[in-house]
N, C-alpha and C positions, 0 to 999 in steps of 0.2 A: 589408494594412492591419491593425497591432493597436494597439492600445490599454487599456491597464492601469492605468486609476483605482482604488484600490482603493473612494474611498468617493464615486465620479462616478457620472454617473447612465446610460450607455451602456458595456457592455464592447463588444468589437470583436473578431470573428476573418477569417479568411477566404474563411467559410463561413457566419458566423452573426452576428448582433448581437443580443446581452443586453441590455435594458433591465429595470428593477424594474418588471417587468408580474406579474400576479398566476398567471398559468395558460401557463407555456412548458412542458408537458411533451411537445407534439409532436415538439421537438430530434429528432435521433440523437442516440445516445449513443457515439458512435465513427466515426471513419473509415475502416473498413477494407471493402471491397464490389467485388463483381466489374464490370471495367469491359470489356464484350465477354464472352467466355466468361475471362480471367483475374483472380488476386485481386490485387486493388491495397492499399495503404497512402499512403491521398490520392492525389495521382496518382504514384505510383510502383509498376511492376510487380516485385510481390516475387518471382518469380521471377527477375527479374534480378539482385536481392541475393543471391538463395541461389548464382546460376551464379558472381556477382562474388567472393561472400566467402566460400563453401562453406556445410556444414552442419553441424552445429546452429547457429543463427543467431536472436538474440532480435533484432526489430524492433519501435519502440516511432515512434509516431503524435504531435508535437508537438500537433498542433491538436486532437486529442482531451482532453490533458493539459490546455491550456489552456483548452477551452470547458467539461470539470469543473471548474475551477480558479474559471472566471468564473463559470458557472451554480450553483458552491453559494453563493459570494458575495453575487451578484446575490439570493439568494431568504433573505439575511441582512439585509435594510433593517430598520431599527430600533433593531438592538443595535451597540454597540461591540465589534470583533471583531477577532481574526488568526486565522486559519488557519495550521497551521501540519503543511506535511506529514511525516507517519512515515514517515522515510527507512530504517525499515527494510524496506517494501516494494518501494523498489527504491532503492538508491542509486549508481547512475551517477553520473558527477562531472558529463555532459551534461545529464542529467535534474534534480540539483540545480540547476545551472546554471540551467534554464529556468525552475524554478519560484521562483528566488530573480528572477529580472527580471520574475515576472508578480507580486512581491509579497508572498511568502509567506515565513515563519521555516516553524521547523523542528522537528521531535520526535524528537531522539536516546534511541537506548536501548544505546547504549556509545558509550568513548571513542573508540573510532573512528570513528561515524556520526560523532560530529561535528568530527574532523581530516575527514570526509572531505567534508564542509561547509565547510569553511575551504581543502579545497584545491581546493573548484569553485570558490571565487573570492568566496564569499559568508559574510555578517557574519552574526552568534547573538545578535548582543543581547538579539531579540526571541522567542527559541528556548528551551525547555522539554528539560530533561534528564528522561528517565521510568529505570527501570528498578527489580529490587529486590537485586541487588547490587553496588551502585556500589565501587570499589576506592578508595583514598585519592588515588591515582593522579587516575586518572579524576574523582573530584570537586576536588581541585585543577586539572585542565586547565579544568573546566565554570568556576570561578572565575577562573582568571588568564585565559578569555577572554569574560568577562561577558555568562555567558547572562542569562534572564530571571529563571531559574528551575528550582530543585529540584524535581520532585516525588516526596512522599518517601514509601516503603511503610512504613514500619518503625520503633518507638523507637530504635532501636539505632545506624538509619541517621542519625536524627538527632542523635545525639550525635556520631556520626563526623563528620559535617557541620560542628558546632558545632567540632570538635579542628581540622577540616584551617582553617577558615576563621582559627581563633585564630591560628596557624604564622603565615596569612599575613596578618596583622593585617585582616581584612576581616570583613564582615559577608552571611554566605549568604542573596539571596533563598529562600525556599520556600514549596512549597503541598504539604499533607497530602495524599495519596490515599486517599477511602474508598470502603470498599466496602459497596454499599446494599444486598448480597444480593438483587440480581436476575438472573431469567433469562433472557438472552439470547436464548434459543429458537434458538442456531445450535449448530454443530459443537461435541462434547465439547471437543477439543484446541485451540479459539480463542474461550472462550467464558473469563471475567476475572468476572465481577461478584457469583457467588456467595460466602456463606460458605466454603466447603470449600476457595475458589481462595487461591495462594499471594500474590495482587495487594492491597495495601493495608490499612487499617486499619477495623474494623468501623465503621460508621455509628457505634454505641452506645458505640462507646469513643472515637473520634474526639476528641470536645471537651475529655478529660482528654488527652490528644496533645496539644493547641494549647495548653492551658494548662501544660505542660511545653514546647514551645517557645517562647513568648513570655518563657519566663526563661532563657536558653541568652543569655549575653553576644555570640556573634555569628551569633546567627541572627535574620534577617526575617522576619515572617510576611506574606507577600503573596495570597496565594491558596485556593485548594481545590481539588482533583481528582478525576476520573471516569472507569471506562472499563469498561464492561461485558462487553465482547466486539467481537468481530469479524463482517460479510460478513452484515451483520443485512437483513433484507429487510423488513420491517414497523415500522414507528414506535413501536409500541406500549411493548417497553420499556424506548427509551431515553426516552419520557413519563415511565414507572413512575420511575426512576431521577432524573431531573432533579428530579420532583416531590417526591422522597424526600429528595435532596438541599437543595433551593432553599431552605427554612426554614433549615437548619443553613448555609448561606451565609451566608443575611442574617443571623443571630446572631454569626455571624464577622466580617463588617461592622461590627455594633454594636461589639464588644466589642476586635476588635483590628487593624479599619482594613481588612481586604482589601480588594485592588482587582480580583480577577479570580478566574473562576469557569471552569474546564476543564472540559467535558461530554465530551473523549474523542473517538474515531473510531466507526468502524463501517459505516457506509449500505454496504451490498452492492453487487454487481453482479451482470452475468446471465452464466454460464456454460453451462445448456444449449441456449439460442437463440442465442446468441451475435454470431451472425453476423447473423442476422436484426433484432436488438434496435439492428444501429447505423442500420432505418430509421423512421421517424416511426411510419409504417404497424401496425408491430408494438405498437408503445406502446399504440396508438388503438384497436387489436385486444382489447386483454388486457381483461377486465373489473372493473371498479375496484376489488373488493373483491378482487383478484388478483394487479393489477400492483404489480410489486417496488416497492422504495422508491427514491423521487427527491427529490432538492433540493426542487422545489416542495412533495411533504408533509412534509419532513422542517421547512425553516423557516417554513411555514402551522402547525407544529403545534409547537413550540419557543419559534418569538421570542416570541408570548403567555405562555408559560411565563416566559420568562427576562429579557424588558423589565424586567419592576417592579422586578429588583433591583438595577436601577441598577449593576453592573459589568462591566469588562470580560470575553467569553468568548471565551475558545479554544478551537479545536479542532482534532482531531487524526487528520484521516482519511490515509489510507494507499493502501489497497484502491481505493478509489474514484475516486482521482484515476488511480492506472498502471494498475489490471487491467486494464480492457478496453483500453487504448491503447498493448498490444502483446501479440505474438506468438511463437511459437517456429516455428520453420523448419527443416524434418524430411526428409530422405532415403529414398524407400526402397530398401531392402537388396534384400530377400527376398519373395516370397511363398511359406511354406512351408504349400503342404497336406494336412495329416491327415482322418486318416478320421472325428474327431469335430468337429472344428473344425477353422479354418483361423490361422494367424498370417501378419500381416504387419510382416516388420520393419523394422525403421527405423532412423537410426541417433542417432537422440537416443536419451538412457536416462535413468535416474530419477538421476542424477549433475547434468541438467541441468534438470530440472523434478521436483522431487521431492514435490508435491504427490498428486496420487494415490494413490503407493504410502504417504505419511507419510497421509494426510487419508480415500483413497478420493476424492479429490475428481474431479469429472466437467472435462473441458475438450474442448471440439466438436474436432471435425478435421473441416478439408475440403481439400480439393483446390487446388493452385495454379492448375491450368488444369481448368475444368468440361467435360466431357463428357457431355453427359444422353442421348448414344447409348447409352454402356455399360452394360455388365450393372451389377447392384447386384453387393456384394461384401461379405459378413459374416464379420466377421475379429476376433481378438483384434491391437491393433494395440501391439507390443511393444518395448522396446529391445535392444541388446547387450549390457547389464550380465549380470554373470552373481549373477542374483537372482530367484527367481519371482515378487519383486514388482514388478518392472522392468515394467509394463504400464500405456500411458496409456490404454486401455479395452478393455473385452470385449463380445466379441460386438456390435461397432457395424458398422452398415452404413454401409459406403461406394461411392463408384462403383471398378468396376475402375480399378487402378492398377498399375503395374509397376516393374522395377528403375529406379533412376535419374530416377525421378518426382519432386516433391515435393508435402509436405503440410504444412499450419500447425494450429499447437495455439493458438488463441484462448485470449484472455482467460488470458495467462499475462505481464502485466506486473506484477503484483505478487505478489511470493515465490518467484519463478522466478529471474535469475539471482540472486540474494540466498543464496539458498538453495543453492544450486549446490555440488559438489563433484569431486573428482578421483579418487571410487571407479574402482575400476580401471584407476588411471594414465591415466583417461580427461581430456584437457585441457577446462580450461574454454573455454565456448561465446563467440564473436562476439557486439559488439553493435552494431545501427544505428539512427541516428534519423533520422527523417525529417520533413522539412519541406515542403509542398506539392509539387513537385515531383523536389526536392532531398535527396540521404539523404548519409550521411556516417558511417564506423567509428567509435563512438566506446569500442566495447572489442574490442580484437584478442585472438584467439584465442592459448589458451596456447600455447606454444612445448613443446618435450620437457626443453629445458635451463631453462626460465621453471620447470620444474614440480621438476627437483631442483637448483636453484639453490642451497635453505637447506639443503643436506643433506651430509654428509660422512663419512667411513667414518673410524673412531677409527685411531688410529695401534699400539693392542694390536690388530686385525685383519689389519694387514697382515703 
């Protein structure tokens, strides 16, 4: 049973119903849970996709995608809104797919995100171009297939804007992106809202921006943009940020019609509990001055901000709608024991989850099939790349495992395969989705010929 109103008063999944109630944060926040001693993805045992499709193998959870999709919505009543997800968390042409039938435009940051939009099957009308070096190229595709919307970092970008759109006798929507010099308080490397960052134009100079595009023969000025950072777990500065902003909106308002005001992505997820967080229980556990950030505080502490000004907002989350609602699915190789530590290898590498080694960032492993007879087992758990940063953690306890076992790296649905490469002629990873009981390939794994297919040996070699 689903159901996708976007501005009715019941979402529908088939697990949960959404209504604009004031305190859902009991929810799960994911599907993925041991059902018997193994780990399921809804009801599908992931070990059967790993035996099915091999490994490395990303699995990504429909009804997870959708019940973020409904519950930031849902905790959106008051304002006029789209959502629009940042495909470049994960861009699956399935995953697009899904989130354009539950309603949702889209946030490109190249001209490929968004062919790659257009070949799931789904329209950009209502979709925002970000980035800060658009090519002519690229901002003519954004036009001849009429997004919403420019948003644009740069004077410079905006004259380019103003040349391609002349060419094609048309007139470029855009919204300015500034930046309010605030701090995120997350990761150096995803962290956008400071001074120092190369994202947008300063708050203080902004207004002379808008007053140089309003005289650009064909450009629109429709909007305003924002975006701090990423994987933020507290509310507190995208308050800072919105509140810094909102004045300079509504003065935009006043003076040259905008109808829409972009606040950006961000709202985090939980990667060291991981597994634990997709039960109600854990939520209800954490103490309030503690527990991460959810839909419910983020729009109790927003829509009051952002009602009064009467325009439409968008936003731009990413992270939040795929990380937790999939996985990577892991091999093991090896258990090689040293005299100071122990490695266990595996055979995914930082080739297909390159988070870690690029970030340090943490992601649970556990076990496909639970054992709580076994010994513990403290391991650096590594891959095959020949890199010493090639490691998804050190020194983590797990239950004994052995060759030919497998293991999943939670909370690797956004920036995992995205991210992904062919260091070491290594191919890229399988993808599957799942649907209640039902899962299905929706990225085959490379081939040896798929990988030097564009390649060619010059004919002064031979």
């Amino acid at each position: 049973m689903e159901s996708t109103m976007h501005f009715g008063f019941v979402f529908q999944s088939e697990t949960h119903q959404f209504g604009f109630f004031p305190h859902i944060e009991a929810s799960g926040m994911h599907h993925f849970r041991y059902s018997g001693q193994n780990l399921h993805c809804e009801s599908v045992d992931l070990a059967e996709v790993a035996r099915l499709y091999g490994t490395p193998t990303y699995v990504y959870s429909s009804a997870t995608m959708a019940d973020h999709y409904r519950r930031l919505a849902a905790n959106l009543e008051g304002l006029d809104f789209q959502i629009c997800f940042a495909n470049k968390a994960n861009a699956n042409l399935a995953v697009l797919r899904h989130f354009a039938n539950l309603g949702a435009a889209f946030d490109f940051a190249s001209g490929g995100e968004l062919r790659r939009v257009l070949a799931a099957g789904a329209e950009v009308k209502r979709s925002v171009f970000a980035g800060v070096g658009k090519t002519e190229a690229e901002i003519r595709l954004g036009l001849e297939s009429g997004i919403y919307a420019f948003h644009v970092e740069s004077e410079p970008e905006l004259a380019r804007i103003n040349h391609v759109a002349g060419i094609l006798g048309l007139k470029a929507p855009i919204a300015i992106r500034v930046n309010p010099d605030v701090d995120a308080h997350t990761h150096a490397k995803i962290s956008t809202g400071k001074s120092e960052h190369k994202f947008g134009i300063p708050l203080e100079f902004a207004a002379a921006t808008y007053e140089a595009a309003a005289k650009y023969p064909h450009i629109t000025v429709r909007g305003v943009q924002m975006h701090i950072g990423s994987q933020m777990t507290e509310v507190g500065p995208i308050a800072e940020a919105v509140e810094k902003v909102a004045p300079f909106a509504a003065e935009l308002k006043a003076k040259f019609g905008i109808v829409y005001f972009s606040i950006g992505g961000g709202i985090g997820i939980v990667y060291r509990d991981a597994l634990a967080s997709g039960q109600s229980g854990w939520w209800e556990a954490q103490a309030e001055g503690k527990r991460p950030l959810t839909p419910e505080i983020y729009g109790r502490t927003l829509v009051p901000l952002l009602r009064p000004l009467g325009l439409k907002i968008l936003l731009e989350p990413g992270r939040f709608l795929v990380g937790n609602a999939g996985v990577l699915l892991t091999r093991v190789e090896y258990l090689k024991r040293g005299q100071a530590k122990n490695f266990l290898i595996v055979d995914a590498g930082m080739n297909d989850l390159i988070r870690p080694a690029m970030y340090d960032a943490y992601h649970e492993i556990v076990p496909l099939h639970r054992d709580t007879t076994r010994r513990a087992l403290v391991a650096d758990v590594v891959g095959p790349v020949c890199e010493s940063s090639d490691c998804f953690a050190r020194d983590r306890s797990l239950q004994e495992v052995g060759e030919g076992e497998y293991l999943a790296l939670m909370s690797a649905g956004a920036y995992g395969f995205t991210m992904a490469s062919r260091y070491n002629a290594r191919p890229l990873p399988a993808e599957v989705l799942v649907k209640g009981s039902a899962f299905e390939l929706v990225g085959t794994r490379d081939t040896f010929e798929q990988m030097i297919a564009g390649e060619k040996i010059p004919a002064f070699l031979k």
